[in-house]
PQR file with spaces between the fields and no chain letter, atoms N, CA, C, O and H, PARSE charges and radii, in Angstrom:
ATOM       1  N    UNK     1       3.966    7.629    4.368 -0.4000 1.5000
ATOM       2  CA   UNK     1       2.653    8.228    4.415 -0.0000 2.0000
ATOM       3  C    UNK     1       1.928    7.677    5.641  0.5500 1.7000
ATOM       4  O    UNK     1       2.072    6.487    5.920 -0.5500 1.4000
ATOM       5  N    UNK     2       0.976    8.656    6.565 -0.4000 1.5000
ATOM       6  CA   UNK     2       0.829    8.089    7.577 -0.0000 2.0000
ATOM       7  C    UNK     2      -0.736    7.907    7.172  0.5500 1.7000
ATOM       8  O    UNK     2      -1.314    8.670    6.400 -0.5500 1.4000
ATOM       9  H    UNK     2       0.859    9.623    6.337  0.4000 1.0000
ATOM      10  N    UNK     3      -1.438    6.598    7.911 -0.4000 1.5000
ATOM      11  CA   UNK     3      -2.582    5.972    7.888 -0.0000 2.0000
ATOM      12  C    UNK     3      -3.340    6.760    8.054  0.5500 1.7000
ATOM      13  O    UNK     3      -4.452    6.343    7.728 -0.5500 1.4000
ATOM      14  H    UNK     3      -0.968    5.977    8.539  0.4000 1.0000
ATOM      15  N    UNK     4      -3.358    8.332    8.619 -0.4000 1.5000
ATOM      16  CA   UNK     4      -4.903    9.022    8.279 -0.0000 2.0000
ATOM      17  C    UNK     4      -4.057    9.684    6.908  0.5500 1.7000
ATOM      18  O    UNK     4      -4.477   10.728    7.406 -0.5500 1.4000
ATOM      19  H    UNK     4      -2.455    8.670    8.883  0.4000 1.0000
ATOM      20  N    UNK     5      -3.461   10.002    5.960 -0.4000 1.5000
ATOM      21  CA   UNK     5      -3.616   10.749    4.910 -0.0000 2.0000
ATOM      22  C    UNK     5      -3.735    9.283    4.011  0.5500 1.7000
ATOM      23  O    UNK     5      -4.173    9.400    2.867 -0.5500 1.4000
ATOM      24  H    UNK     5      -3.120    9.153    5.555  0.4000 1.0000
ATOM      25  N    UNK     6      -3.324    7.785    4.537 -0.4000 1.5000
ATOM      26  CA   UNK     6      -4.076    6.751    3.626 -0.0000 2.0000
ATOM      27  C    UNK     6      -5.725    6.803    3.609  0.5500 1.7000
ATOM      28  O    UNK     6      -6.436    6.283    2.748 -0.5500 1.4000
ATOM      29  H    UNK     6      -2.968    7.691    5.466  0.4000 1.0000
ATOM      30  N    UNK     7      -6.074    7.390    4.512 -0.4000 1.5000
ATOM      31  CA   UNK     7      -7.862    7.022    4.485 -0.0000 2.0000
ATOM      32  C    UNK     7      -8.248    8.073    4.118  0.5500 1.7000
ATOM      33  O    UNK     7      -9.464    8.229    4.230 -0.5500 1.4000
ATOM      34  H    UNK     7      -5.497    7.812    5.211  0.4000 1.0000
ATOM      35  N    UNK     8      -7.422    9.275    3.517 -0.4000 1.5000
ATOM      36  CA   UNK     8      -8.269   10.230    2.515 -0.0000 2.0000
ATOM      37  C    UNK     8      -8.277   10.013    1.519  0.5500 1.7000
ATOM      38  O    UNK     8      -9.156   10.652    0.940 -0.5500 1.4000
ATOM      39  H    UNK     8      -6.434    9.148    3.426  0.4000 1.0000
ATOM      40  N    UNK     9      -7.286    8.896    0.410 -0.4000 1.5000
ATOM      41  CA   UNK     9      -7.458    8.691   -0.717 -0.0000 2.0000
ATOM      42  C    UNK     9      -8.584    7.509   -1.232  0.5500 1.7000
ATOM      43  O    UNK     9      -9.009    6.490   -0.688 -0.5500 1.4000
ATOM      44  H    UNK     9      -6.573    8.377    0.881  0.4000 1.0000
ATOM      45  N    UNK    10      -8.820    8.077   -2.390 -0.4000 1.5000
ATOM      46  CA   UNK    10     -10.152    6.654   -2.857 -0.0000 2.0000
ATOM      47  C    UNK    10     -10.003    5.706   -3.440  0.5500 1.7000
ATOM      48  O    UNK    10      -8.825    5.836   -3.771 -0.5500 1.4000
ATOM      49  H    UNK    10      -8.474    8.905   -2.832  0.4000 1.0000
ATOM      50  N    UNK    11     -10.336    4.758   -3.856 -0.4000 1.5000
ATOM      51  CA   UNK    11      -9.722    3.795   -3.500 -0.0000 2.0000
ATOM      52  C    UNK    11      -8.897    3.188   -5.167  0.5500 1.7000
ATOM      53  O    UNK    11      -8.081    2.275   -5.299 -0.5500 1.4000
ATOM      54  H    UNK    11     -11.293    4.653   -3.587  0.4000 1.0000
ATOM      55  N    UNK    12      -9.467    4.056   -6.187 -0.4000 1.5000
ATOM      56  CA   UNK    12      -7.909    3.578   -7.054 -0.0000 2.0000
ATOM      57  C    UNK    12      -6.838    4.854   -6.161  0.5500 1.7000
ATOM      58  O    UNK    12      -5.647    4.549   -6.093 -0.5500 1.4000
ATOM      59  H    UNK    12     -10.130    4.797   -6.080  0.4000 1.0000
ATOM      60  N    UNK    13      -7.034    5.480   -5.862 -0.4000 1.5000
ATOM      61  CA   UNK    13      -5.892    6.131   -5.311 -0.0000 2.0000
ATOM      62  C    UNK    13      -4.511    4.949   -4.801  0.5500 1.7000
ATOM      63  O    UNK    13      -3.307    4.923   -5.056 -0.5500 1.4000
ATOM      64  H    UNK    13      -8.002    5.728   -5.918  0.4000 1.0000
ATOM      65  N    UNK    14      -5.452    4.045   -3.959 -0.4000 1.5000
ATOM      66  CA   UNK    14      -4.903    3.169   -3.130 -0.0000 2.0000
ATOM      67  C    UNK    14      -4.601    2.006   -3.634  0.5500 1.7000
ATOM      68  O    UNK    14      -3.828    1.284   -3.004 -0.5500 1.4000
ATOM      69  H    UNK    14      -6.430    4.066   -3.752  0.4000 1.0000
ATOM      70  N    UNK    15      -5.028    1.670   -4.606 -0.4000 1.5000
ATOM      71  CA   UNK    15      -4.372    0.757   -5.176 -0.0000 2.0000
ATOM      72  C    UNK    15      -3.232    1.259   -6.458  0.5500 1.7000
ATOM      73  O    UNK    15      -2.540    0.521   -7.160 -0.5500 1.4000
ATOM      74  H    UNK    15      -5.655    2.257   -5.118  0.4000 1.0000
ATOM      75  N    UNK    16      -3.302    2.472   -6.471 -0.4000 1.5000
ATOM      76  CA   UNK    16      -2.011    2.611   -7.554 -0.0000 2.0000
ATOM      77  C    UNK    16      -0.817    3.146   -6.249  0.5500 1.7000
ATOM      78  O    UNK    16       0.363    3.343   -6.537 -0.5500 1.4000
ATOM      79  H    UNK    16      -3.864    3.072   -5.901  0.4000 1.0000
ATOM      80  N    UNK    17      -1.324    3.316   -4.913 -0.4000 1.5000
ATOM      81  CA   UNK    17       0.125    3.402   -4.187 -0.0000 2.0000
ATOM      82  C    UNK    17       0.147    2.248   -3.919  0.5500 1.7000
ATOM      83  O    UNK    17       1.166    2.191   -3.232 -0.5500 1.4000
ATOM      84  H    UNK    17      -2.282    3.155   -4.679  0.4000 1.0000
ATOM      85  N    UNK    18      -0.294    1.145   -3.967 -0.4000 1.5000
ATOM      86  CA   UNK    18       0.097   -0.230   -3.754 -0.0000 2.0000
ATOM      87  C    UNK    18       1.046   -0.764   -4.709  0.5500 1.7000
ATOM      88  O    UNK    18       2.004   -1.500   -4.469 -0.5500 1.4000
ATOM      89  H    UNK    18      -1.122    1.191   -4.525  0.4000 1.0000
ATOM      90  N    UNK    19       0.534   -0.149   -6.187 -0.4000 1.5000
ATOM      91  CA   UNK    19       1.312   -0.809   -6.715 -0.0000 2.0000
ATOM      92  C    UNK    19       3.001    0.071   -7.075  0.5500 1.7000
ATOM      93  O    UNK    19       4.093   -0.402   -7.391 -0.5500 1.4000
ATOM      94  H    UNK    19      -0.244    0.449   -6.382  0.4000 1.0000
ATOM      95  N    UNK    20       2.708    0.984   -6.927 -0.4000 1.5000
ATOM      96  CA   UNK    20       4.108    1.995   -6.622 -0.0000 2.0000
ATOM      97  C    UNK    20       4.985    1.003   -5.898  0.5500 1.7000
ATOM      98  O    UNK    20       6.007    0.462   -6.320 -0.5500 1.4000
ATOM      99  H    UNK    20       1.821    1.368   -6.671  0.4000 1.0000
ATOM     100  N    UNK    21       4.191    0.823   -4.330 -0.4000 1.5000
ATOM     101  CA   UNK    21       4.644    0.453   -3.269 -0.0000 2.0000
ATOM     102  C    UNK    21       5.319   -1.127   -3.768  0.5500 1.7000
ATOM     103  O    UNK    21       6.481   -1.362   -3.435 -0.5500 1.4000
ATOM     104  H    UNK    21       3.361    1.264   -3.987  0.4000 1.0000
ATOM     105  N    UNK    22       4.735   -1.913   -4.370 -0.4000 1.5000
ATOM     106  CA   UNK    22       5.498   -2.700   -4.712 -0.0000 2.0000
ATOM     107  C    UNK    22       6.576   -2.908   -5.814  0.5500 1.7000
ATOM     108  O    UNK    22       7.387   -3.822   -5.955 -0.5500 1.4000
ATOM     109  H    UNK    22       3.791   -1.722   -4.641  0.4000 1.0000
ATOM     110  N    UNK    23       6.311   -1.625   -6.662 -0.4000 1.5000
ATOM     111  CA   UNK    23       7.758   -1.687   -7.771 -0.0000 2.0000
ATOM     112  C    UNK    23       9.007   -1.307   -6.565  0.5500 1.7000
ATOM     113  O    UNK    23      10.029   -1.896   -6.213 -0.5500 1.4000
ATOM     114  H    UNK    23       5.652   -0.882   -6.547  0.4000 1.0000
ATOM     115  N    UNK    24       8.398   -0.117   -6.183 -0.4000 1.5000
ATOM     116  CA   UNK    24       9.791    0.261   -4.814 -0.0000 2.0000
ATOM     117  C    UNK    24      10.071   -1.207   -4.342  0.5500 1.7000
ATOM     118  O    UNK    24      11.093   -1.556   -4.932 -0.5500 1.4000
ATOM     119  H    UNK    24       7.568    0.362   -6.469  0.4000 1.0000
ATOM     120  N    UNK    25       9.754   -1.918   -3.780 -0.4000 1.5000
ATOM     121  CA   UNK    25      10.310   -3.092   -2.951 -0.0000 2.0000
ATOM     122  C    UNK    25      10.759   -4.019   -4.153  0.5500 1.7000
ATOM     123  O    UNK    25      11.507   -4.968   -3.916 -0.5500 1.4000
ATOM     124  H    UNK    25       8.924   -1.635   -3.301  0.4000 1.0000
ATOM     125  N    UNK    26      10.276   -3.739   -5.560 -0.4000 1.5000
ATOM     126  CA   UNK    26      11.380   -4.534   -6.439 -0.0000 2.0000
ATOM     127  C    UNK    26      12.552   -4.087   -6.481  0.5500 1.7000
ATOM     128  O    UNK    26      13.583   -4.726   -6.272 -0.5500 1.4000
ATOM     129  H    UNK    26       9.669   -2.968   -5.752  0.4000 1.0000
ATOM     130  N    UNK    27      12.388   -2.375   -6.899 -0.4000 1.5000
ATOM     131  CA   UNK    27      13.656   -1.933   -6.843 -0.0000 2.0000
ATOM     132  C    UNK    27      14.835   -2.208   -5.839  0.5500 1.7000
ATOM     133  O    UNK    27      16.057   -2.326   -5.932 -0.5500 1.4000
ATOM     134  H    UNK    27      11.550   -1.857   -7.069  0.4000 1.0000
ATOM     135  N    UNK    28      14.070   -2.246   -5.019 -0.4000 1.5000
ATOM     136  CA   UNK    28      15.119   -2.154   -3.651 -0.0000 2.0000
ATOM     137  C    UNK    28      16.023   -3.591   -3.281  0.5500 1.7000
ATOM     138  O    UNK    28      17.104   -3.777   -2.723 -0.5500 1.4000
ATOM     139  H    UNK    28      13.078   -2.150   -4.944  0.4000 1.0000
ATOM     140  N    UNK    29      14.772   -4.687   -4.025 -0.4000 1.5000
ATOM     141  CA   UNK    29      15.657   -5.746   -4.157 -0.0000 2.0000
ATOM     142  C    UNK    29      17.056   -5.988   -4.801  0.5500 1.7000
ATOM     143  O    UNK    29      18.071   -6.484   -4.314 -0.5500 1.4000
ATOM     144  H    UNK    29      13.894   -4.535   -4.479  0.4000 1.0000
ATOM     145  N    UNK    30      16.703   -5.291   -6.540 -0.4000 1.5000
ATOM     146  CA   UNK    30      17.658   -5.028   -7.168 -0.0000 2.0000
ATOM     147  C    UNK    30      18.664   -4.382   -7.240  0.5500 1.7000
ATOM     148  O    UNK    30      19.392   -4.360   -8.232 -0.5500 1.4000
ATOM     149  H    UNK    30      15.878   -4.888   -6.936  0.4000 1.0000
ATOM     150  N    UNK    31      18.862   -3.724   -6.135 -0.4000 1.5000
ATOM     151  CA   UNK    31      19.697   -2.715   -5.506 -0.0000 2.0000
ATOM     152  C    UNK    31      20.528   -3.645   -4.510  0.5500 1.7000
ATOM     153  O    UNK    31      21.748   -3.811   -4.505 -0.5500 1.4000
ATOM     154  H    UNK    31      18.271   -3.742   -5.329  0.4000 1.0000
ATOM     155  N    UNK    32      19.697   -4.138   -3.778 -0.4000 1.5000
ATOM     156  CA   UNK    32      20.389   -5.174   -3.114 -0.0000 2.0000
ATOM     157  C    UNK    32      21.319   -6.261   -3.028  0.5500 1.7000
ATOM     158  O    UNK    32      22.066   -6.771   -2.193 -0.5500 1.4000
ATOM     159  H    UNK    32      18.706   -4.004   -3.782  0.4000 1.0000
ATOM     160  N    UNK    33      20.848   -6.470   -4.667 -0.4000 1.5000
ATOM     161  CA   UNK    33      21.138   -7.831   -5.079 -0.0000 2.0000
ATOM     162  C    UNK    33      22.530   -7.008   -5.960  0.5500 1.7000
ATOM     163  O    UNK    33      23.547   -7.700   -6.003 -0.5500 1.4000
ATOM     164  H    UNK    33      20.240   -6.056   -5.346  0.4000 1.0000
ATOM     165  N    UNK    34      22.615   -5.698   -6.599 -0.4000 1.5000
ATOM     166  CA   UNK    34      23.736   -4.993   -7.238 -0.0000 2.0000
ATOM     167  C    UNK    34      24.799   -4.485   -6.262  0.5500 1.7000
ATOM     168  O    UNK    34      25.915   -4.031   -6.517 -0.5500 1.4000
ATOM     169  H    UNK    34      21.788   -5.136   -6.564  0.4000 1.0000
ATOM     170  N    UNK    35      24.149   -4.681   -5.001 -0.4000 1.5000
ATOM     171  CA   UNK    35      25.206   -4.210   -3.687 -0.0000 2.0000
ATOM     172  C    UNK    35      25.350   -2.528   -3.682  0.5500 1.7000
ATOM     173  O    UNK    35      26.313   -1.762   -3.635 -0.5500 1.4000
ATOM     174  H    UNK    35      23.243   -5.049   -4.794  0.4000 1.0000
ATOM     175  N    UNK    36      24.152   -2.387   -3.744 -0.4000 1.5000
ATOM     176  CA   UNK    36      24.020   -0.748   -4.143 -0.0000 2.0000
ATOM     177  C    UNK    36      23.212   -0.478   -2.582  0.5500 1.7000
ATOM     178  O    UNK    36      23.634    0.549   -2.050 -0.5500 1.4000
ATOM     179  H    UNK    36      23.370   -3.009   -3.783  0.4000 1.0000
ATOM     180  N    UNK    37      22.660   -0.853   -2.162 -0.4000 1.5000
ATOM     181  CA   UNK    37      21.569   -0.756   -0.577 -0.0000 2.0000
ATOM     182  C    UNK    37      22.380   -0.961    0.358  0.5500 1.7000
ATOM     183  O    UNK    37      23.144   -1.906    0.158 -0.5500 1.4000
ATOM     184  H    UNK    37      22.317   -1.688   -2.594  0.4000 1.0000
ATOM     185  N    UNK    38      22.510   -0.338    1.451 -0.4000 1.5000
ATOM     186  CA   UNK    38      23.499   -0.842    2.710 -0.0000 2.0000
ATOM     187  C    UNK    38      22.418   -1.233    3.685  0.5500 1.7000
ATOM     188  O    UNK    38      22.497   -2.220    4.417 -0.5500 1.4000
ATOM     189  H    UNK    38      21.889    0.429    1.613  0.4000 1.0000
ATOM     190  N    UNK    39      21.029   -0.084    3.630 -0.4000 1.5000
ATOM     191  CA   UNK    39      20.173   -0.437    4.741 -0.0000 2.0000
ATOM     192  C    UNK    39      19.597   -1.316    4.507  0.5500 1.7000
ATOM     193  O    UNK    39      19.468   -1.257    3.284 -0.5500 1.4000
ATOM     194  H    UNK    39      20.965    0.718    3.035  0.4000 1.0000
ATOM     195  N    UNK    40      18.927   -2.502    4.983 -0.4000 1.5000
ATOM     196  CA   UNK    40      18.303   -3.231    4.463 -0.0000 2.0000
ATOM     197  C    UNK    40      16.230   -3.689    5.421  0.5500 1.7000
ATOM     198  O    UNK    40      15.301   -4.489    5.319 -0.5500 1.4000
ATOM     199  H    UNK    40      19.032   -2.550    5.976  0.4000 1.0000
ATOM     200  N    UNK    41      16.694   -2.388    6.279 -0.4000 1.5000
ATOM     201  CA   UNK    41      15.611   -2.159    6.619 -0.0000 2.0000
ATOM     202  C    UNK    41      14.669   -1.762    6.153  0.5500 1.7000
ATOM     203  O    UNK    41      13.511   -1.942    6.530 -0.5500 1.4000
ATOM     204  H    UNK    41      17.449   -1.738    6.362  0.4000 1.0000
ATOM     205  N    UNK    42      15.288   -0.805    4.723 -0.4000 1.5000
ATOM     206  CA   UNK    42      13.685   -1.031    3.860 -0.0000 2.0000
ATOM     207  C    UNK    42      12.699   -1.359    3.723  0.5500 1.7000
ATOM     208  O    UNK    42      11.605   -0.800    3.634 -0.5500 1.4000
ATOM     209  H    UNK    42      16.229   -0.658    4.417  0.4000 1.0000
ATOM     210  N    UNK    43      12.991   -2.189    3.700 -0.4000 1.5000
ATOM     211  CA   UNK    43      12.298   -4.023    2.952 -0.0000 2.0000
ATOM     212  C    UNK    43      10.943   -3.866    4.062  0.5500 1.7000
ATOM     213  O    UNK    43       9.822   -3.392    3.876 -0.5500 1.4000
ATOM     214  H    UNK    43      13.879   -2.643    3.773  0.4000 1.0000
ATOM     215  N    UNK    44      11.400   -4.310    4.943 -0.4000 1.5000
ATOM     216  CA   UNK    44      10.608   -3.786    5.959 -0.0000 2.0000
ATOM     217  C    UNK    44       9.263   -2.903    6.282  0.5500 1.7000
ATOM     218  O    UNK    44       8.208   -3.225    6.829 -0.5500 1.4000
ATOM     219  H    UNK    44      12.310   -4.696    5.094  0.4000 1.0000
ATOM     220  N    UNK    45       9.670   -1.800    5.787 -0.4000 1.5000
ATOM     221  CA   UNK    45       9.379   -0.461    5.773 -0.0000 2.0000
ATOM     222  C    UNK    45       8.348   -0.661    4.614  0.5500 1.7000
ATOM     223  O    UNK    45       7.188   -0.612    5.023 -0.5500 1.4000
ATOM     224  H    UNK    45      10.527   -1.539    5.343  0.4000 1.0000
ATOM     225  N    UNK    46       8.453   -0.828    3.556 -0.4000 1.5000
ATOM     226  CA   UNK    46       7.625   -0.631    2.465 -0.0000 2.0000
ATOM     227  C    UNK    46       7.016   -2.055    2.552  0.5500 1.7000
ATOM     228  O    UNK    46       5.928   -1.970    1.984 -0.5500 1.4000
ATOM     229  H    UNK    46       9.396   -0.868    3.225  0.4000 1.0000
ATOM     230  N    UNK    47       7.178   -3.176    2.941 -0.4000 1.5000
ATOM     231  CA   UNK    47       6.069   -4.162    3.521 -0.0000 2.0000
ATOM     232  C    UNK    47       4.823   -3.126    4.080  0.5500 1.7000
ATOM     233  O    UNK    47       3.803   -2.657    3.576 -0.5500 1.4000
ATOM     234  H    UNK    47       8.062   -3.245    3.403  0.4000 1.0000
ATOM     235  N    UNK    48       5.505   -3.041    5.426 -0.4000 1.5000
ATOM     236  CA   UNK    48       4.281   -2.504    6.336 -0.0000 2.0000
ATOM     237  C    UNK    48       3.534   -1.414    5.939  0.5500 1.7000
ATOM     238  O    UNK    48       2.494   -1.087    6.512 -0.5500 1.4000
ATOM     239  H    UNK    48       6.334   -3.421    5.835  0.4000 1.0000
ATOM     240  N    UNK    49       4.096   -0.717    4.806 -0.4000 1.5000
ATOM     241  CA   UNK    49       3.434    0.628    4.402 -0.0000 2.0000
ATOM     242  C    UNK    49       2.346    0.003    3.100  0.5500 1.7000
ATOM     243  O    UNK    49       1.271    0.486    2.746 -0.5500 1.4000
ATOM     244  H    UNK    49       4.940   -0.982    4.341  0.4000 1.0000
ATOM     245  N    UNK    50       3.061   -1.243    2.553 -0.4000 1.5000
ATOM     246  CA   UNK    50       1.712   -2.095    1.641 -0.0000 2.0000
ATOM     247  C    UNK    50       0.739   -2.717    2.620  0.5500 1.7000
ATOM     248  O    UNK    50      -0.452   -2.482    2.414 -0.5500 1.4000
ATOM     249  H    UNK    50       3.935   -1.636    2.841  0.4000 1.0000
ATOM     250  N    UNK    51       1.117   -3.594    3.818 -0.4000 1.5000
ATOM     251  CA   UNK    51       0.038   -4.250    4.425 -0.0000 2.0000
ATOM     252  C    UNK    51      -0.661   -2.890    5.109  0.5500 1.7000
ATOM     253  O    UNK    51      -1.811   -3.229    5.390 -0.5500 1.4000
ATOM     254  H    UNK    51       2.084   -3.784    3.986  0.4000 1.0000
ATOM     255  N    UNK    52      -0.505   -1.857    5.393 -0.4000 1.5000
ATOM     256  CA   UNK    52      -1.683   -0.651    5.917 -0.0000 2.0000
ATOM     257  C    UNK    52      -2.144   -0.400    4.828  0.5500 1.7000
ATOM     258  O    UNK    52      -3.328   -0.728    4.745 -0.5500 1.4000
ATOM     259  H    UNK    52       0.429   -1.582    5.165  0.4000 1.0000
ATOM     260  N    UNK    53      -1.469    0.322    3.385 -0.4000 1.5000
ATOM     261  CA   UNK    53      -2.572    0.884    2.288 -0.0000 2.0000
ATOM     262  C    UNK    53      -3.891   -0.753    2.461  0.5500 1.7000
ATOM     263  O    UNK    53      -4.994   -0.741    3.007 -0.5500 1.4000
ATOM     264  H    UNK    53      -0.508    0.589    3.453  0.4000 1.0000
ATOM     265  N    UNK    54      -3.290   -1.760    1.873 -0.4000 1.5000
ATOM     266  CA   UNK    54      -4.322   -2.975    1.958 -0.0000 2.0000
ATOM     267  C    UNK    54      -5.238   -3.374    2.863  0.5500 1.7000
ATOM     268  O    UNK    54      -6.307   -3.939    2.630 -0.5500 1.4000
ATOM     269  H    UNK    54      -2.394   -1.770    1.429  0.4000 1.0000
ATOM     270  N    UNK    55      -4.618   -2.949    4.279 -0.4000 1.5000
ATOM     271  CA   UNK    55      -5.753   -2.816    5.042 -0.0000 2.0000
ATOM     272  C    UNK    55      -7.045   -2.166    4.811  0.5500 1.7000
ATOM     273  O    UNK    55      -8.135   -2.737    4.858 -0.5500 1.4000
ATOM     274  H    UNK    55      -3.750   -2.490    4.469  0.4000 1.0000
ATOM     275  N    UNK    56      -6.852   -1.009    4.575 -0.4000 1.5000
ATOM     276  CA   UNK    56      -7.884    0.492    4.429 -0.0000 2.0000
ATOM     277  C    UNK    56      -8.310    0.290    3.545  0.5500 1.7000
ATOM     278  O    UNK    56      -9.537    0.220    3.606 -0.5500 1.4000
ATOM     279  H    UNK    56      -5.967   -0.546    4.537  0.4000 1.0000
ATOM     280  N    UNK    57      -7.730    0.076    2.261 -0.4000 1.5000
ATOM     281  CA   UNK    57      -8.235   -0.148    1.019 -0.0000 2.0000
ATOM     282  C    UNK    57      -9.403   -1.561    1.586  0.5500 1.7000
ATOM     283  O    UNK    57     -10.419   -1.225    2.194 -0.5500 1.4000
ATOM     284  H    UNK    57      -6.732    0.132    2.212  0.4000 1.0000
ATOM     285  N    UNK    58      -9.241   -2.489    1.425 -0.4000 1.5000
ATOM     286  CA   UNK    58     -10.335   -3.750    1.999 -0.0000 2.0000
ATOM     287  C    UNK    58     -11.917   -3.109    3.128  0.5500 1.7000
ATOM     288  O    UNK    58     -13.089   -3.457    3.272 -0.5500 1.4000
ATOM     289  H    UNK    58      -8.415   -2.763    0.932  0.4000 1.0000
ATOM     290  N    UNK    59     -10.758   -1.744    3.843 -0.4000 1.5000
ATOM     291  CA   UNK    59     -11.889   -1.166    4.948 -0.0000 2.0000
ATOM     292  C    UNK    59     -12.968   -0.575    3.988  0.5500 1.7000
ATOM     293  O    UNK    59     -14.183   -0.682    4.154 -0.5500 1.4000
ATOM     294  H    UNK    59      -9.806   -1.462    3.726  0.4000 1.0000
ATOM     295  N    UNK    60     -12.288    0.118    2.873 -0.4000 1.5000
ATOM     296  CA   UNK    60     -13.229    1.077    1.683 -0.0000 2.0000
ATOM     297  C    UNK    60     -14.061    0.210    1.239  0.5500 1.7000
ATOM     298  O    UNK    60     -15.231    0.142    1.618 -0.5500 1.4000
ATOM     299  H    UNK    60     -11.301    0.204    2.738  0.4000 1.0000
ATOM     300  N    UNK    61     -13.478   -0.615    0.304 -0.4000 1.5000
ATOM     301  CA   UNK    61     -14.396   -1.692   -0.444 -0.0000 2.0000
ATOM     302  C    UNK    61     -15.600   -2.358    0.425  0.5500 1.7000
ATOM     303  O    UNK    61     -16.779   -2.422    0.076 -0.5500 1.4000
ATOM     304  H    UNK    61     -12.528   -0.560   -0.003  0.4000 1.0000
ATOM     305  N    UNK    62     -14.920   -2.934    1.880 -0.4000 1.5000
ATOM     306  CA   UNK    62     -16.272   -3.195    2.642 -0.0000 2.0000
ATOM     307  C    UNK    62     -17.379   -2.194    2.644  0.5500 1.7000
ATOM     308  O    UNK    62     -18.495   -2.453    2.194 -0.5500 1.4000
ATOM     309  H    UNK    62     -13.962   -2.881    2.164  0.4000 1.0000
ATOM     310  N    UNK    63     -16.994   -0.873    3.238 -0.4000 1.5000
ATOM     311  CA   UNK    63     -17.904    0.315    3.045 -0.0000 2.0000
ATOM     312  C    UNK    63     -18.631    0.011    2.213  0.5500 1.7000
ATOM     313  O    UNK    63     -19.725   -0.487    2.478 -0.5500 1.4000
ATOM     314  H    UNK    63     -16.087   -0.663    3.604  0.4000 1.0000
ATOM     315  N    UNK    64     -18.163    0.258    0.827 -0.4000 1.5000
ATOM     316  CA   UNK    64     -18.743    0.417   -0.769 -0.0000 2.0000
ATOM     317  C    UNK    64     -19.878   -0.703   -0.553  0.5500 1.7000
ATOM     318  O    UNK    64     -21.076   -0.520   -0.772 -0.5500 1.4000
ATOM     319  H    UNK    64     -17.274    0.662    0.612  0.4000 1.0000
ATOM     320  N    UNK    65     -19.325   -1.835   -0.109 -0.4000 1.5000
ATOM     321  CA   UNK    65     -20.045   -2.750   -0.329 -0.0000 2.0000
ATOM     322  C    UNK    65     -21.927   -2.739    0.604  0.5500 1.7000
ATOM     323  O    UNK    65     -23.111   -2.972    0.358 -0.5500 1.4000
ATOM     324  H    UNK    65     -18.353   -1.984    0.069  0.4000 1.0000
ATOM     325  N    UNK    66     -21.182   -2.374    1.518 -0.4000 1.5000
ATOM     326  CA   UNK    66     -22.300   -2.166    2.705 -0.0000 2.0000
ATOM     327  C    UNK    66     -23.392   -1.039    2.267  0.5500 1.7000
ATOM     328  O    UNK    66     -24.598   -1.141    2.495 -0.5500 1.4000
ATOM     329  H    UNK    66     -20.221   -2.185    1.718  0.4000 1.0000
ATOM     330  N    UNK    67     -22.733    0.115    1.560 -0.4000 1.5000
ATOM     331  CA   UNK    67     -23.631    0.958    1.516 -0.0000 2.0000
ATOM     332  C    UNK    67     -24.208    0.404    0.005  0.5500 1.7000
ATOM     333  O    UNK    67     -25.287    0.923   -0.282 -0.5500 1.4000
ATOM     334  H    UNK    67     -21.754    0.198    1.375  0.4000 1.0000
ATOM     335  N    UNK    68     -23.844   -0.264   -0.700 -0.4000 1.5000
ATOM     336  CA   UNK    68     -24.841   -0.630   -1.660 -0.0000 2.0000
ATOM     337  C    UNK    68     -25.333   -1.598   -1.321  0.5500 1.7000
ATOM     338  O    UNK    68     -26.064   -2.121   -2.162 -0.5500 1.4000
ATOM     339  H    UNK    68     -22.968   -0.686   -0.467  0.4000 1.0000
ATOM     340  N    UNK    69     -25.216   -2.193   -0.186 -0.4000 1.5000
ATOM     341  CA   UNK    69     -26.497   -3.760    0.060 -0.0000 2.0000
ATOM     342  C    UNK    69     -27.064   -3.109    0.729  0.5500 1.7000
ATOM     343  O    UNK    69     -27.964   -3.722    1.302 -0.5500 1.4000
ATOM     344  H    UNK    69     -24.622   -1.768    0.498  0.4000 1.0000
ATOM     345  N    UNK    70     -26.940   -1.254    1.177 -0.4000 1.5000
ATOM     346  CA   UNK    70     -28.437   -1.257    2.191 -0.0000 2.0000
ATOM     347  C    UNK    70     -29.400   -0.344    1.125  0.5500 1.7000
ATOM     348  O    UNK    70     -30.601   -0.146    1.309 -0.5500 1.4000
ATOM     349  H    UNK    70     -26.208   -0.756    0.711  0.4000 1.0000
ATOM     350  N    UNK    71     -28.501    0.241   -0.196 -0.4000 1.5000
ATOM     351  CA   UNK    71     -29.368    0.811   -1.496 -0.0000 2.0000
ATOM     352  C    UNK    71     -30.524    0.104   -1.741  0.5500 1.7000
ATOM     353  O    UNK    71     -31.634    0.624   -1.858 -0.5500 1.4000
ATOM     354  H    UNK    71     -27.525    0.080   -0.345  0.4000 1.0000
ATOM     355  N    UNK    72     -30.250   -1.241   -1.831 -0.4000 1.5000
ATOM     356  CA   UNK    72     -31.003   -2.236   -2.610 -0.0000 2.0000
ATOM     357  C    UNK    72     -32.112   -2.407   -2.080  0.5500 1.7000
ATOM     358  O    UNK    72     -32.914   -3.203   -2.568 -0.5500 1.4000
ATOM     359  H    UNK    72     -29.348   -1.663   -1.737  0.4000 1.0000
């Protein structure tokens, strides 16, 4: 998923592909570890695709945050 269709979702959006994102990188371990995975670039791959959702997601929450300390 590329980083502008991450910054259209809200933000449980983004934290339930986080946590997707991290059963996949269990799985993939366990695959690994069954000798079922040849690529092992994965691993990789679904890192960097958790550290961007987490980025954006943190960018939202700041938002959220900002626009309710200027409500007040």
């Amino acid at each position: 998923m590329s980083v502008e269709n991450l910054r259209e979702l809200s933000i449980l959006e983004l934290e339930n592909k986080i946590l997707d994102l991290k059963k996949e990188l269990m799985e993939s371990r366990f695959a690994l570890a069954t000798s079922q995975l040849e690529d092992t670039s994965i691993f990789k791959k679904i890192k960097k695709e958790i550290a961007q959702t987490n980025t954006i997601l943190n960018e939202k929450k700041y938002e959220e945050k900002m626009k309710a300390s200027t409500n007040d």
